[in-house]
C-alpha positions in Angstrom: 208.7 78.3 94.9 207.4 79.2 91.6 204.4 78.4 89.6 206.2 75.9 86.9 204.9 73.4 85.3 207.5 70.4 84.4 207.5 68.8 80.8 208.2 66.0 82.2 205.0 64.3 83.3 202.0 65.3 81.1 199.3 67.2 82.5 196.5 64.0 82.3 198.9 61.8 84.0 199.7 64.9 87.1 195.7 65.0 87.7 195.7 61.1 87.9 197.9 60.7 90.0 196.9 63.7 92.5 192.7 62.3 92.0 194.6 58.8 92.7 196.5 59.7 95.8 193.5 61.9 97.2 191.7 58.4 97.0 189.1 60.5 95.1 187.3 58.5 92.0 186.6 59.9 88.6 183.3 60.7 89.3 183.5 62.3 92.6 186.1 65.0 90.6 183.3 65.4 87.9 180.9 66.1 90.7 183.1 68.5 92.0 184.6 70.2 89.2 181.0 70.2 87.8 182.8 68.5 84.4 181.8 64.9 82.9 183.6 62.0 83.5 183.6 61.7 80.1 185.9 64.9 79.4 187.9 63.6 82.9 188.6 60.1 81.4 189.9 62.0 78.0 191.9 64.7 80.4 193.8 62.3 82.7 194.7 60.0 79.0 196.5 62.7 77.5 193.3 62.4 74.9 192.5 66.0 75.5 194.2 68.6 76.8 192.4 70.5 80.4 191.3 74.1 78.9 192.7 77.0 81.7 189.4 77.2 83.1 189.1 73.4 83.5 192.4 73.2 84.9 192.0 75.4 87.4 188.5 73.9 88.8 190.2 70.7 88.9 193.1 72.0 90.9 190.9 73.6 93.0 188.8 70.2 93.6 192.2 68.5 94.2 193.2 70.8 96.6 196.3 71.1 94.5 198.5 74.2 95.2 202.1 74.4 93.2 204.0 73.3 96.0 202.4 69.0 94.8 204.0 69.9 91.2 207.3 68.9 92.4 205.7 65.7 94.3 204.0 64.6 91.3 207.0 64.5 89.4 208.7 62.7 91.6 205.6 60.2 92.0 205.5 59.9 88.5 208.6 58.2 88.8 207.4 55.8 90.4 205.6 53.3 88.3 203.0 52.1 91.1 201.8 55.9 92.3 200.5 55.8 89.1 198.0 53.0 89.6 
């Protein structure tokens, strides 16, 4: 599988939804990101968008690997996953 990243779903809404379904709150990623849940909030909004570094600590906290883009597209669909 390649590394692509859909347009589809914005990048705040794919780390809400992965944080969401790895029943992991927004200060527990802070914590382990090492990030505020200030800069979190403003990520997972679409306020802000996640610098490379950033990205990649919080990918790494989520243990999110390329193979859960296509899932959180397809949860994204969904209007509950995104609760």
């Amino acid at each position: 599988m390649t590394n692509k990243i859909s347009t589809n779903v914005p990048v705040g809404d794919r780390i809400r939804i992965m944080r969401a379904k790895r029943r992991m709150s927004q200060l527990e990623l802070a914590r382990r990101t090492g990030l505020s849940q200030f800069v979190l909030s403003f990520i997972e909004t679409n306020k802000a968008i996640p610098t490379p570094e950033q990205l990649a600590r919080i990918r790494q906290a989520l243990g999110w690997t390329p193979e859960l883009d296509e899932l959180v597209e397809r949860l994204a669909a969904v209007p509950d996953a995104q609760q």
